[in-house]
C-alpha positions in Angstrom: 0.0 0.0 0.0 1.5 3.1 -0.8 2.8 5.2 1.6 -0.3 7.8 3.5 -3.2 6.4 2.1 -5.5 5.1 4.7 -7.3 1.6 4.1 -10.7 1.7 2.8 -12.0 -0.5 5.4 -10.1 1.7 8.4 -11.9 4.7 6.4 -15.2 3.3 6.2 -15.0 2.5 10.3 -13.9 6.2 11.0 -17.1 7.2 8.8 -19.0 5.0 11.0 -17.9 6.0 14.1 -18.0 9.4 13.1 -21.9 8.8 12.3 -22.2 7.1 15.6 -20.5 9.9 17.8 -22.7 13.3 15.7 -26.4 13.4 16.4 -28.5 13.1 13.1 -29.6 16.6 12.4 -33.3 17.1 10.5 -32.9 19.5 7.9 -34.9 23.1 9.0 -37.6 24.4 6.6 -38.0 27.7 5.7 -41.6 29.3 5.8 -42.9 32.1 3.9 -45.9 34.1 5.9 -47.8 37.1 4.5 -49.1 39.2 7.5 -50.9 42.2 8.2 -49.0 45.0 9.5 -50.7 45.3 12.7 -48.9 41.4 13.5 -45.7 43.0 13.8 -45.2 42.3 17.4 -46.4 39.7 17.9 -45.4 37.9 15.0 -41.2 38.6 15.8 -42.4 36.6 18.7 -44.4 34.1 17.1 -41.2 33.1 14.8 -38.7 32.9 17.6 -41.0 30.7 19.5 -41.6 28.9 16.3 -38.0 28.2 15.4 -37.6 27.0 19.3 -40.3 24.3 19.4 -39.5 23.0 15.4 -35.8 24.0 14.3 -38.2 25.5 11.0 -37.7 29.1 10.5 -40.2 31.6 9.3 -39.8 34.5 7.0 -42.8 37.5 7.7 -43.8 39.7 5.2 -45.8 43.0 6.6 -47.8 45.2 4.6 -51.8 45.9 4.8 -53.9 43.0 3.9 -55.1 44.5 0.6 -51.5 44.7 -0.4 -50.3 41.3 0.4 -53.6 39.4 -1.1 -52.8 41.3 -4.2 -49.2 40.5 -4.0 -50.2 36.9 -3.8 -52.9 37.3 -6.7 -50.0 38.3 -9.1 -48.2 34.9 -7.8 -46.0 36.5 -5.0 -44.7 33.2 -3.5 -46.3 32.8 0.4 -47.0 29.7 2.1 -49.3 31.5 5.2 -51.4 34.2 4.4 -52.8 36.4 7.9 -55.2 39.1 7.2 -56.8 41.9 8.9 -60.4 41.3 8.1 -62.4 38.9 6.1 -62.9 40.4 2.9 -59.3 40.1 1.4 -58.9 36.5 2.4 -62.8 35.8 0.3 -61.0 36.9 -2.1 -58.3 34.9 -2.6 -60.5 31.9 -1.6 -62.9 33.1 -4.5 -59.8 32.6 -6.5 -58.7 29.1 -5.5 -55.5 30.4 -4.1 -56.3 29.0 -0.8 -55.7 25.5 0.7 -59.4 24.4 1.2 -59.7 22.9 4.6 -57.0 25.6 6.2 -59.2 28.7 6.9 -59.7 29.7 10.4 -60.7 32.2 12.1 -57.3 33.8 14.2 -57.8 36.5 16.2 -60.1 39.4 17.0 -59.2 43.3 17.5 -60.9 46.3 18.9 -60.7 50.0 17.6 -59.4 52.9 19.6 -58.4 56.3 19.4 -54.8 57.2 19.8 -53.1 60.1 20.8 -49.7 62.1 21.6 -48.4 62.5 23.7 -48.2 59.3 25.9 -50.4 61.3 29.2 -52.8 62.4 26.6 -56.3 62.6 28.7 -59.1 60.9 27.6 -61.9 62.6 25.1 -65.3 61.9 24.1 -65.7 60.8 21.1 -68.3 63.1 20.0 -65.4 66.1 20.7 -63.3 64.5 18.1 -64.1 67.5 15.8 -63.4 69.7 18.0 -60.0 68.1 20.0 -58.7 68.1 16.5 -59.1 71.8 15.6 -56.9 72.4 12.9 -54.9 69.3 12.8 -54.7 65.7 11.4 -56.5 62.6 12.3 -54.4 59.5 10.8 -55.3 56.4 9.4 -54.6 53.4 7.6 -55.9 53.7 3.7 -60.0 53.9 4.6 -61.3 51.9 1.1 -58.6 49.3 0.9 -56.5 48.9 4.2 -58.8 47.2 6.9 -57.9 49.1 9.5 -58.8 52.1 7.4 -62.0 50.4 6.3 -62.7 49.3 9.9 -62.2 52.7 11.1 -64.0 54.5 8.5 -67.7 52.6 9.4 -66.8 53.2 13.0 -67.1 57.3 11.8 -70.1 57.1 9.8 -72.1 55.0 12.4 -71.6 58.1 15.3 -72.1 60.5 12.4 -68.5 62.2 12.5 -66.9 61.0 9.2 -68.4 64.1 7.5 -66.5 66.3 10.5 -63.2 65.0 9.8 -62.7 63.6 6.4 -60.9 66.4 5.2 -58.8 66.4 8.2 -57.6 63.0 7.8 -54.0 61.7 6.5 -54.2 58.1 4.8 -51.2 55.8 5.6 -50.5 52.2 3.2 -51.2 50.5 6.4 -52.2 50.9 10.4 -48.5 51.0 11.5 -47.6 53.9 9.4 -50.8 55.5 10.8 -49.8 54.2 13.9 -46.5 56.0 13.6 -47.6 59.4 12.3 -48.8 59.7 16.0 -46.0 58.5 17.2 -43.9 61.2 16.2 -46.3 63.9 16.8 -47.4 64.6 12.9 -51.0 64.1 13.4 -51.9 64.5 17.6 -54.8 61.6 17.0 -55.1 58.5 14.9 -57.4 55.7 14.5 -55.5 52.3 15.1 -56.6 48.7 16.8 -56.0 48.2 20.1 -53.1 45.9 19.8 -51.0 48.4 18.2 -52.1 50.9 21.0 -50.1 48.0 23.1 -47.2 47.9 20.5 -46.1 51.4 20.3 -44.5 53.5 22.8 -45.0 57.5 22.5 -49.2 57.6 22.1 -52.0 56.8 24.7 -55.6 55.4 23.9 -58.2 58.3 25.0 -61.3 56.6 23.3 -62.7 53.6 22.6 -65.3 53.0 19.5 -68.5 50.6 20.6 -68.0 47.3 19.3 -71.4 47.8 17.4 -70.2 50.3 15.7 -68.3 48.7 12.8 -68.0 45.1 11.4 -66.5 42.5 13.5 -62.6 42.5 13.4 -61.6 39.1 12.5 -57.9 38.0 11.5 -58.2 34.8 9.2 -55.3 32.9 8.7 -54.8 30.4 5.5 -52.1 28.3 4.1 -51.7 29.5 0.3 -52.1 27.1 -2.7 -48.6 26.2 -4.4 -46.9 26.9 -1.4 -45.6 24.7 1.3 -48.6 23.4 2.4 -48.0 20.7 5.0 -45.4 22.6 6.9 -48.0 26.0 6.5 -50.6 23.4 7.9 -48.0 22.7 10.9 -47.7 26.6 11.3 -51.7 27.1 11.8 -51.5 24.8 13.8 -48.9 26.1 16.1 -50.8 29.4 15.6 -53.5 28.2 17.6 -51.2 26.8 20.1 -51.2 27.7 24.5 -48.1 29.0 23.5 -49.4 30.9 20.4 -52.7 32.3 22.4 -49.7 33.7 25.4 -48.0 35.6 23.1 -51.2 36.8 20.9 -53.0 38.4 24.6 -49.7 39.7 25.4 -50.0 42.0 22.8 -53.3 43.0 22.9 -55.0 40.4 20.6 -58.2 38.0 21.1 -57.8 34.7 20.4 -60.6 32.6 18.7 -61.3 28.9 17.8 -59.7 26.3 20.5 
């Protein structure tokens, strides 16, 4: 045998061995999920507990709902779609670009009125008009964006939209809203309760009556063409003890189980 070579059979043990010694690592997956803006929190959570309990990894993609389901209409590739109210996910479902048999119904939301600074005292509604003065009222984009749409009917049901519309700034979602209040561009802005939780810098000094716009429901969906049995695995983990902690924590209602 020439001199430094190493036996095949005393190589093949050492492989053996070698197997014997190293654990057997499962391969991670890597999921794709399209979420609403306003699951910004809590999904950066939501994938760290993820990764912890599977070894998968998950990828989130924020924008508003109308955004993302058109995104995913023009064959943007997700595996998870979560959106802000029912409509955008009908649509898609309309579509056949949902996994039939993986719709459920996430989460709920309220609707509240923000303002800066963070010791901002609490108004009446029915001052909003007047609080405002001069000034801005934000929002999330009121005929596409649900928390714009949401916030909108809340408006015309207490008979103030025609007060403020021309006082209001539209944002491409509720965080940028959300933000303009933030920073003290606009004193007041109509976001969901959750982000109220999320953001430091504003203070919630009204509520809207829950009657007084459409339920706010966050369906969740894995997407056709996508990685459906680990998306399956995901909803399922979404629904979770774990899942539901983290969800309240930040200001969310759970649903379903």
């Amino acid at each position: 045998m020439p001199r430094g070579l190493i036996p095949y059979r005393f190589l093949a043990r050492l492989i053996l061995i070698a197997l014997t010694l190293s654990p057997l690592r499962v391969a991670a997956d890597n999921l794709t999920v399209f979420a609403a803006a306003s699951l910004k929190n809590a999904m950066d959570e939501m994938t760290e507990a993820w990764k912890e309990e599977t070894g998968h990894t998950a990828a989130v993609a924020l924008a508003g709902s109308s955004t993302l389901a058109r995104q995913i209409e023009q064959g943007a590739p997700a595996d998870v779609f979560i959106s802000a109210n029912a409509d955008w996910m009908d649509r898609l479902d309309t579509r056949e670009l949902v996994v039939k048999g993986t719709r459920v119904d996430l989460l709920g939301n309220t609707l509240v009125l923000v303002a800066h600074p963070a010791d901002a005292p609490e108004i009446s509604l029915n001052a909003l008009r007047a609080e405002l003065g001069g000034n801005y009222l934000a929002m999330a984009l009121v005929n596409s964006v649900p928390a714009g749409i949401y916030g909108k009917a809340a408006l015309e049901h207490l008979e103030l939209w025609s007060t403020v519309q021309g006082q209001v700034v539209q944002a491409d979602n509720v965080r940028a809203a959300l933000a303009f209040v933030a920073t003290g561009e606009a004193p007041f802005g109509i976001v969901y309760g959750s982000d109220a939780v999320a953001q430091s810098g504003v203070s919630v000094v009204a509520r809207f009556p829950r009657d007084s716009h459409p339920p706010i429901l966050y369906p969740a969906a894995a997407i056709n063409g996508g990685k459906e049995e680990l998306a399956a695995e995901f909803l399922t983990f979404l629904q979770s003890d774990r899942a539901r902690q983290i969800f309240e924590q930040q200001g969310f209602q759970t649903l379903g189980k």
